[in-house]
KELOKOL-665004 format. One line per 3 residues: their letters; for each residue x, y, z of C-alpha. Coordinates in Angstrom, 2 decimals. Layout:
BEGIN
a> X,Y,Z  ...
//
This chain:
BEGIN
xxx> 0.00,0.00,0.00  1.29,3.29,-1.22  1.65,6.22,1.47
xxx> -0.75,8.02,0.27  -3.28,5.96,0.31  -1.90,4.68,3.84
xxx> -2.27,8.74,4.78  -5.93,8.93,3.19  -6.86,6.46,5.17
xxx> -5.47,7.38,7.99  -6.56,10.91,8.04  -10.31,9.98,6.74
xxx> -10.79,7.47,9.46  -9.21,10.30,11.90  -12.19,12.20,10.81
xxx> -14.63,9.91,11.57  -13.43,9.61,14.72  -13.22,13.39,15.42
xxx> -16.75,13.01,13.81  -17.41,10.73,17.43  -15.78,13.07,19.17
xxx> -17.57,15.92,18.20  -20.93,14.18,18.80  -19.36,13.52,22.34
xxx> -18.93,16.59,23.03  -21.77,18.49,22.41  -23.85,15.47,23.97
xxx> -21.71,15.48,26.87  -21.01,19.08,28.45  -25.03,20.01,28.45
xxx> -25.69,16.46,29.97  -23.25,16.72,32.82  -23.77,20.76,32.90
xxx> -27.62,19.33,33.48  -26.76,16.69,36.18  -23.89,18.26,38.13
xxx> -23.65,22.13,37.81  -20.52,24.37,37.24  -19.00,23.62,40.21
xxx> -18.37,19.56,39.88  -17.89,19.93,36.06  -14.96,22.27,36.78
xxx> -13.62,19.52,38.77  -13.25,16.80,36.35  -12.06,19.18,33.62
xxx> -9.57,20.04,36.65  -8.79,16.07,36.55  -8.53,16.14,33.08
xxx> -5.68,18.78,33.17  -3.78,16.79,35.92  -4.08,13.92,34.26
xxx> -1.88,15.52,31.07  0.87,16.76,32.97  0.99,12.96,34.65
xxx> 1.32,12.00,31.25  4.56,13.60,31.03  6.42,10.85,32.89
xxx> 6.26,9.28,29.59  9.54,10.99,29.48  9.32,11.54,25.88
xxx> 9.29,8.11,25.63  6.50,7.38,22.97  7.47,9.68,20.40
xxx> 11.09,7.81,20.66  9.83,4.64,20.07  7.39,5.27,17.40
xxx> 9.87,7.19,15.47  12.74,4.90,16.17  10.29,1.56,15.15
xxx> 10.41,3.51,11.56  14.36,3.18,11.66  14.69,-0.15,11.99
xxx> 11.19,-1.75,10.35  12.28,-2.06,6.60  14.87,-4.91,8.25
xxx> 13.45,-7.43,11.00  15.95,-9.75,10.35  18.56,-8.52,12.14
xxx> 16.85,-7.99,15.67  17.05,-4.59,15.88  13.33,-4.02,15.47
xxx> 12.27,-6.14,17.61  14.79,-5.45,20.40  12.99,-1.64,20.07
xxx> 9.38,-3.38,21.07  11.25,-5.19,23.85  12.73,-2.40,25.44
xxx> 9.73,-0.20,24.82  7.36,-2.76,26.25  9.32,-2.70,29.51
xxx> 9.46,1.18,29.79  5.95,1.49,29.48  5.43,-1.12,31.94
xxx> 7.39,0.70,34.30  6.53,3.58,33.85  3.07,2.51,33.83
xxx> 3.54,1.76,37.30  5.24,4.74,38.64  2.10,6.97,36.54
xxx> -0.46,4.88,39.59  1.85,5.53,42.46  2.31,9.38,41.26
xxx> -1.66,9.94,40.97  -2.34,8.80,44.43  0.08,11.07,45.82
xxx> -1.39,13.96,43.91  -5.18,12.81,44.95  -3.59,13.93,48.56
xxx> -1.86,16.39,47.82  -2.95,18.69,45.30  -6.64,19.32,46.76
xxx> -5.26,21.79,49.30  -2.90,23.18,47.10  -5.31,23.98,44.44
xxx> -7.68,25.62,47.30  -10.68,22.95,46.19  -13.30,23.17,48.56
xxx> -12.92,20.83,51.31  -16.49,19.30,50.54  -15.36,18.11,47.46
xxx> -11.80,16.77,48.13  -13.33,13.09,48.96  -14.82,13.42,45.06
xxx> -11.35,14.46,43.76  -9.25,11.84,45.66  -11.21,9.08,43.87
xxx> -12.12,10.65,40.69  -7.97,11.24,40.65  -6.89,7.90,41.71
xxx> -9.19,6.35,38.96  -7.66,8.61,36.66  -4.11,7.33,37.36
xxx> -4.81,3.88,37.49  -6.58,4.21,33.87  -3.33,5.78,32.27
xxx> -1.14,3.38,34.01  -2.83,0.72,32.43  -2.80,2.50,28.65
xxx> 0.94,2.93,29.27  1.23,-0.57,29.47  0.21,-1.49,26.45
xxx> 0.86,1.68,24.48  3.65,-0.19,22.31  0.83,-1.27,19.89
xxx> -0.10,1.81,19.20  3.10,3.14,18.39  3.04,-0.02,16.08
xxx> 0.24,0.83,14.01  1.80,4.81,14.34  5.40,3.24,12.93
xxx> 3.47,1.34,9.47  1.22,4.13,9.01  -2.17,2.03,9.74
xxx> -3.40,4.55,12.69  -6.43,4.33,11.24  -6.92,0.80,13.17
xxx> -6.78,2.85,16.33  -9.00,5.51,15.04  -11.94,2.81,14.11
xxx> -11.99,1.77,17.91  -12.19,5.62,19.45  -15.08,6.20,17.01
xxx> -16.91,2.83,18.22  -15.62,3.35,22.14  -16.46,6.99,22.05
xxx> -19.96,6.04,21.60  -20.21,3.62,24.37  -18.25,6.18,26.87
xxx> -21.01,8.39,26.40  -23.78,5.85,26.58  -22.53,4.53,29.89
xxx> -21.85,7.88,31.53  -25.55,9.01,30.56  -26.47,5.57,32.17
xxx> -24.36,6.69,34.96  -26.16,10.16,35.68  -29.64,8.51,35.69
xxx> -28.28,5.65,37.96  -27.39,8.68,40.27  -23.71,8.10,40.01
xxx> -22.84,11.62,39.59  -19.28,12.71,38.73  -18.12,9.03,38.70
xxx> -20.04,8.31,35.78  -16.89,10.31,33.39  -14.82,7.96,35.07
xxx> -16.48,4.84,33.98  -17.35,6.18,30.28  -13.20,6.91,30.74
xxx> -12.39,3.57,31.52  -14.74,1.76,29.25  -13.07,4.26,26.45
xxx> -9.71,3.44,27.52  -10.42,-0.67,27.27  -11.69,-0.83,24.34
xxx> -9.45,1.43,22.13  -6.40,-0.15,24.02  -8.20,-3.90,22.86
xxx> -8.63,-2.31,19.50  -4.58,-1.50,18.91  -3.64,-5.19,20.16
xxx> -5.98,-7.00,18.27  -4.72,-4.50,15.04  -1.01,-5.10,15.46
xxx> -1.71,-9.08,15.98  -3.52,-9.45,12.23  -1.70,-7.15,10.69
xxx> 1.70,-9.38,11.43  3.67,-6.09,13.27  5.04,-7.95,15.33
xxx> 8.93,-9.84,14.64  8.63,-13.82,13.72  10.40,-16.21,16.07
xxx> 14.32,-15.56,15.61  13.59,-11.56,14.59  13.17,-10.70,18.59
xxx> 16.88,-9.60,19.42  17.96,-8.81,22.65  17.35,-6.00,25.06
xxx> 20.22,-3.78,25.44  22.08,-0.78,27.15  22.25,0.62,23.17
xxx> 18.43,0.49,22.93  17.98,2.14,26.32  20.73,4.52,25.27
xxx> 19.13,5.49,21.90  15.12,5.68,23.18  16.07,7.50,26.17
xxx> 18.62,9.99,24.84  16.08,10.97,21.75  13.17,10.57,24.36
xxx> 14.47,13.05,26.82  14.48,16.06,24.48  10.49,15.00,23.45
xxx> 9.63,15.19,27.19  11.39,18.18,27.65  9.67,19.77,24.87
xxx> 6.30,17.97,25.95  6.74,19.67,29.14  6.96,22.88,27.74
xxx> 4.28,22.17,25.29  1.81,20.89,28.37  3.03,24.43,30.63
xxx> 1.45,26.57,27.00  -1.61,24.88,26.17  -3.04,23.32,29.53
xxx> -1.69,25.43,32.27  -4.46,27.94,31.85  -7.09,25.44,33.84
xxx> -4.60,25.63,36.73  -3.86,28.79,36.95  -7.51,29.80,36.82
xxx> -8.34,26.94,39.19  -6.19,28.72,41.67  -7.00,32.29,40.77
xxx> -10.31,32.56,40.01  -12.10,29.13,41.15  -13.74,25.75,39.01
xxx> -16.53,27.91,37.95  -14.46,30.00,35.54  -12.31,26.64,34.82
xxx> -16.30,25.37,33.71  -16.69,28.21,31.76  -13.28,28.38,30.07
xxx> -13.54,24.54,29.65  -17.04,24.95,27.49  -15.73,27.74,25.65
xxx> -12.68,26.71,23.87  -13.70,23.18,23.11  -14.85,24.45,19.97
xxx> -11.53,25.26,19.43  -9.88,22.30,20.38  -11.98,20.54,17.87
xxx> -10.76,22.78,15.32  -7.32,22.79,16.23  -7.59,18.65,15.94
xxx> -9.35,19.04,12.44  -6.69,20.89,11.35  -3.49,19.67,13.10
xxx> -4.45,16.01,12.13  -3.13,16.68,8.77  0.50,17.10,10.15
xxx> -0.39,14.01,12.82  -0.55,11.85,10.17  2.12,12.95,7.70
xxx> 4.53,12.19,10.33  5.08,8.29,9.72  5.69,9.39,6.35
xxx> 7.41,12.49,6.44  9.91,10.01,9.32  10.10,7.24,6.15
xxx> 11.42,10.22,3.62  14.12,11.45,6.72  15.73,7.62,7.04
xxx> 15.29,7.10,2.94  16.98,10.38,1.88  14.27,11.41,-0.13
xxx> 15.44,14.86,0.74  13.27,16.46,-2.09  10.09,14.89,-1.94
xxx> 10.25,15.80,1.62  10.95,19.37,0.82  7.93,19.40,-1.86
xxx> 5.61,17.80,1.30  6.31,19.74,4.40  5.68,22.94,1.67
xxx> 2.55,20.73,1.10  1.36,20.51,4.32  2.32,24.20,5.80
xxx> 0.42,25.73,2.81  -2.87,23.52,3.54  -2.52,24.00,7.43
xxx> -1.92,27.28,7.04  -4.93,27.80,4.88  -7.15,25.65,6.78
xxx> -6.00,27.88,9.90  -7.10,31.07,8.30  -10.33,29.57,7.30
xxx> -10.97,27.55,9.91  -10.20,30.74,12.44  -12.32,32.86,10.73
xxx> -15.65,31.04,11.44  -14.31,30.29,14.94  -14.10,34.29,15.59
xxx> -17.82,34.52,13.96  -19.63,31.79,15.24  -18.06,30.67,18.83
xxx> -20.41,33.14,20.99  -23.77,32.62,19.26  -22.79,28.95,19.40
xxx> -21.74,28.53,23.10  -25.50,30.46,23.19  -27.33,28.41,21.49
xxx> -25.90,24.86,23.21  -25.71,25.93,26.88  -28.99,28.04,26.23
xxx> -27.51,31.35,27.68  -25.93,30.00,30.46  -22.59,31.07,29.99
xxx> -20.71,34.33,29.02  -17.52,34.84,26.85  -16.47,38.01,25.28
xxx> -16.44,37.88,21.79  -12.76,39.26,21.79  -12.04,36.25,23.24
xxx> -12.48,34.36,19.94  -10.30,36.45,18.07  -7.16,36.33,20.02
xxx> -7.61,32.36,19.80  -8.04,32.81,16.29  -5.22,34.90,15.58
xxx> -3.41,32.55,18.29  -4.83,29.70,16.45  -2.74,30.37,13.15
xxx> 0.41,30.86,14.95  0.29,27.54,16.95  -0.55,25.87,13.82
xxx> 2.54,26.95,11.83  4.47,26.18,15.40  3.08,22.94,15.39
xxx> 4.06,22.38,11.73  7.78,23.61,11.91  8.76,22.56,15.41
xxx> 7.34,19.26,14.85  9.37,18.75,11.83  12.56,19.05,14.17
xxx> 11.19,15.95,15.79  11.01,14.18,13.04  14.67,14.65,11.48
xxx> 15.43,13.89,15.45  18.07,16.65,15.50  16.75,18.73,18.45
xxx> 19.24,20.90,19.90  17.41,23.64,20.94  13.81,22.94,20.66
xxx> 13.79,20.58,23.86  14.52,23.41,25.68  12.00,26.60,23.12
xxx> 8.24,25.50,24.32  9.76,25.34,28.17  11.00,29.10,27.31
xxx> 7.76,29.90,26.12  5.69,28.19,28.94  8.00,29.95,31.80
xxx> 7.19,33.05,30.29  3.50,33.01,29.80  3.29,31.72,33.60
xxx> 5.98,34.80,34.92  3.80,37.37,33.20  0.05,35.54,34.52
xxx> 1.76,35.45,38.00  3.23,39.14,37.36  -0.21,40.53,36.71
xxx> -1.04,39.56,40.66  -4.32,38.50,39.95  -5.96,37.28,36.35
xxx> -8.83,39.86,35.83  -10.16,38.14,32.72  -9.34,35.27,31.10
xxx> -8.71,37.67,27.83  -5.33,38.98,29.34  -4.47,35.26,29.71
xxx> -5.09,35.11,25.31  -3.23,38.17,25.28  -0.22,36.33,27.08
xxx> -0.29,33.03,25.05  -0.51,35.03,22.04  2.69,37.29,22.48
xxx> 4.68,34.43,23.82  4.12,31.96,20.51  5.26,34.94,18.69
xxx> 8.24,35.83,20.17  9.32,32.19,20.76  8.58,29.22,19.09
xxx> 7.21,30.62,15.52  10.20,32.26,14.94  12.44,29.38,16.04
xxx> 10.26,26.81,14.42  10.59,28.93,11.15  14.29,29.38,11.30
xxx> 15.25,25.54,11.93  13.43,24.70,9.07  14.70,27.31,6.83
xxx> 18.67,26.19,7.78  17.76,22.15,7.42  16.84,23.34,4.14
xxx> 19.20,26.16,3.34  16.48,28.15,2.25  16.29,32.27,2.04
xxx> 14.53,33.87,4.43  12.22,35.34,1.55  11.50,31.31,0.14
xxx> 10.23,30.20,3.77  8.03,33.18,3.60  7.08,32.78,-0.03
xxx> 4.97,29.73,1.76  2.75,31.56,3.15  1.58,33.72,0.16
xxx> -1.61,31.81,-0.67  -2.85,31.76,3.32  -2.33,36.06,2.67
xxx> -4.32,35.65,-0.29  -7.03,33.69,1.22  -6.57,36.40,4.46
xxx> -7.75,39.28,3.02  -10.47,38.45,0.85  -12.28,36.30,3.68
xxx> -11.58,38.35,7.05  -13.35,41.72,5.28  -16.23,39.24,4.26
xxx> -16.79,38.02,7.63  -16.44,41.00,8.81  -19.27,42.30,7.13
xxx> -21.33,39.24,7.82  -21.00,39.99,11.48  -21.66,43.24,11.51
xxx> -24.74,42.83,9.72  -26.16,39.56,11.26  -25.29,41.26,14.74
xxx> -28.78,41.67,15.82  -30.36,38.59,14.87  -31.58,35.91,17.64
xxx> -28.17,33.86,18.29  -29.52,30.61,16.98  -30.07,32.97,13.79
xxx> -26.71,34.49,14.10  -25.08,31.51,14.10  -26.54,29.94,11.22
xxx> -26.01,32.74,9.08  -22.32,33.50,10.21  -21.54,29.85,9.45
xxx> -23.38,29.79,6.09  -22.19,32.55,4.69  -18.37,32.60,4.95
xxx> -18.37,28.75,5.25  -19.32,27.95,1.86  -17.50,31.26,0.22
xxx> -15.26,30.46,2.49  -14.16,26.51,0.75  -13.89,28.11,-2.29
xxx> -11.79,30.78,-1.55  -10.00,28.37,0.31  -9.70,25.98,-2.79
xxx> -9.04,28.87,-5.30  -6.65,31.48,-2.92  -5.28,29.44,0.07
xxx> -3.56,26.01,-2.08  -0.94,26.77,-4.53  -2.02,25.13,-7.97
xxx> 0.38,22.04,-7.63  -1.46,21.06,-4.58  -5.42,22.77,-5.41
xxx> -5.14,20.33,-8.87  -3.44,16.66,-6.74  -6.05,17.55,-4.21
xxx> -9.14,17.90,-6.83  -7.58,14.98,-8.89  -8.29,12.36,-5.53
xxx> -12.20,13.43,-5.93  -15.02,11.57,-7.64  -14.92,13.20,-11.24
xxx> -18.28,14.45,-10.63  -17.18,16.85,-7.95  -13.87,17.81,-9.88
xxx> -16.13,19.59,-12.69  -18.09,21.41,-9.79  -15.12,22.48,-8.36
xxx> -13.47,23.55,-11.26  -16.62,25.51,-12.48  -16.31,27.22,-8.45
xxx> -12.75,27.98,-9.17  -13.06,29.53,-12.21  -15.65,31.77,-11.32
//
């Protein structure tokens, strides 16, 4: 199977899944908003949070081993492969371990801390402590995903999140009319977790990943040597990714209490959908991208990371743009009024939205030639700043400073770095990096005036009737813009050329108007 059609699959079954997870969502949050108030739900997003930065004692150790599986699996024979699922097997088990051991302390600890109220530190300890021993067990048997990951067959994994999704949700809805209350997200967690873990074994077993009898190898010091040294520059830039993207729960959690972590929570998870619509693209070039890197196929790989920061960066501009217009009157419309958020607020993650995207596309790259230098150390840079100038301001006001901050620090670290390592791995002109961004200018300012416009002009309309026509509007002049401004024509015509040939002459009709 080619690797494109092993990256169409992929990335269409990645859909479907975000598909699930979009249902999930917007089933979810009213549900448990309806069955346990601000105040609880702020707690398990709270858990939620916690449970990412335990996470990070992965140690950077799954992006090593999926990237170093693509090293070595063109040759079983000589044991090197599977020496790399031995040694990776044992690390997760360990660490596995250490991840249940580390969430029980923190199910003591971090209650006071965090200034929960003391009623509801018996609800955290356990809803905590489940959440610990859930990841343990993932990290256990995590080498089989990195398995399907390394031969570019994720969409195995993505099948069984679609499927498990469902069930999570059934169960916890089961749950809150069983009066469980908040444990109910911890069983629709753990019946999630089971069966999308079960789903990634029983993929790698029929799909013959792992080595024959004889192919095993032998565990070694090397191995250890080579996943932990590339591992501990992932963590460290994990860490640093973790402190810019999910340190604003705990800092409001402190600051301002769970009800504004409830309301920040429901807010951006529009955006997080977006950002995984969009960022999937990258997600799943990386196998590939990784192959290119240990082949040599230094110009194909030039012509695909141009590829993919032109569509991302498109897709971002696009994809921002209804965000700005349509988050308010949608957060409206699905917690029927419940809930405030300044409509400023949507911007700045827009406009913040665009930047992490190109950051995601550039630094990620680094990872995947496995030269880090630096970057282990940029997104730490970046996250100790953003907390210094949160903790400098005394006392958050508004959770639109805290945009403001995440904003500014992206662009004054990690774009600019993320830019200029790719630009030297290259040896590219300053002027021929940014010649990649031309068409996501060109889609820029014909859309934002148009939405614009459309908001201004819809501004007084019912919100269900705002949102509907702020969505309409630019979404559909929007695709086409996209398809005609934001692609360069190498990529607009291999993109049209994968469609049924009935949509290619609509498309081309669009275009050309």
């Amino acid at each position: 199977m080619s690797r494109l059609k092993k990256f169409t699959r992929s990335l269409l079954s990645g859909y479907l899944a975000l598909g699930a997870n979009i249902f999930y969502s917007l089933a979810s949050v009213p549900l448990a908003w309806h069955y346990l108030g601000a105040t609880e739900f702020g707690l398990w997003a709270l858990v939620s949070q916690l449970g990412g930065y335990i996470s990070l004692i992965d140690l950077g150790m799954s992006a090593s081993l999926a990237r170093i599986l693509i090293d070595h699996k063109d040759d079983r024979s000589n044991g090197a492969y599977g020496s790399v699922i031995k040694s990776g097997a044992l690390v997760g088990l360990v660490q596995g371990a250490i991840i249940v051991a580390v969430g029980m302390a923190l199910s003591e600890l971090a209650g006071p801390l965090l200034h929960i109220q003391a009623e509801l530190r018996g609800e955290f300890f356990w809803l905590m402590s489940g959440q610990a021993a859930l990841l343990g067990f993932s990290f256990t048997l995590r080498i089989f995903n990195q398995l399907l990951f390394a031969h570019q067959r994720l969409d195995i994994s993505n099948y069984g999140s679609a499927v498990f999704l469902l069930v999570s949700l059934a169960a916890m809805w089961l749950g809150f009319r069983g009066n469980i209350g908040i444990y109910s997200y911890l069983i629709g967690q753990a019946l999630l977790m089971l069966g999308t873990v079960a789903t990634n074994v029983i993929g790698s077993l029929r799909l013959g990943l792992l080595p024959k009898p004889g192919e095993w190898g032998e565990i070694s010091k090397k191995q250890f040597r080579e996943l932990f040294s590339f591992g501990q520059g992932m963590f460290l830039f994990s860490v640093g990714s973790q402190m810019i993207n999910a340190s604003q729960t705990i800092l409001l959690t402190r600051l301002l209490g769970l009800e504004t972590v409830a309301t920040w929570n429901i807010c951006t998870r529009a955006y997080t959908l977006m950002t995984m619509i969009v960022w999937r693209i990258l997600d799943y070039s990386v196998p590939a991208l990784s192959e290119m890197v240990v082949r040599g196929e230094r110009e194909k790989l030039l012509g695909r990371l141009r590829d993919i920061t032109v569509l991302m960066a498109g897709l971002s501009v696009a994809g921002g743009t209804l965000f700005a217009l349509c988050n308010t009157p949608f957060v409206h419309v699905w917690m029927m009024g419940k809930i405030h958020w300044p409509p400023v607020n949507n911007v700045l993650l827009a406009l913040w939205f665009f930047a992490c995207s190109i950051v995601r596309v550039h630094t990620g790259f680094v990872g995947i030639t496995k030269n880090l230098r630096f970057v282990r150390f940029i997104n730490l840079v970046e996250g100790a700043a953003f907390i210094g100038l949160n903790l400098l301001a005394c006392r958050i006001e508004s959770m639109t400073l805290m945009l403001i901050f995440s904003l500014a620090c992206t662009l004054a670290f990690t774009l600019p770095y993320g830019l200029w390592r790719t630009q030297k791995y290259f040896g590219m002109t300053r002027l021929e990096l940014l010649g990649w961004f031309r068409p996501a200018w060109q889609l820029a300012w014909r859309l934002v005036p148009l939405a614009f416009a459309t908001w201004w002009l819809a501004r007084d309309l019912p919100a269900i009737w705002r949102l509907v026509v702020n969505f309409t509007l630019p979404g559909l002049l929007g695709a086409v813009l996209l398809l005609r401004y934001g692609l360069e024509k190498t990529l607009q015509t291999e993109i049209i050329e994968k469609l049924p040939d009935s949509i290619q002459s609509v498309l081309k009709r669009l275009i050309r108007a």
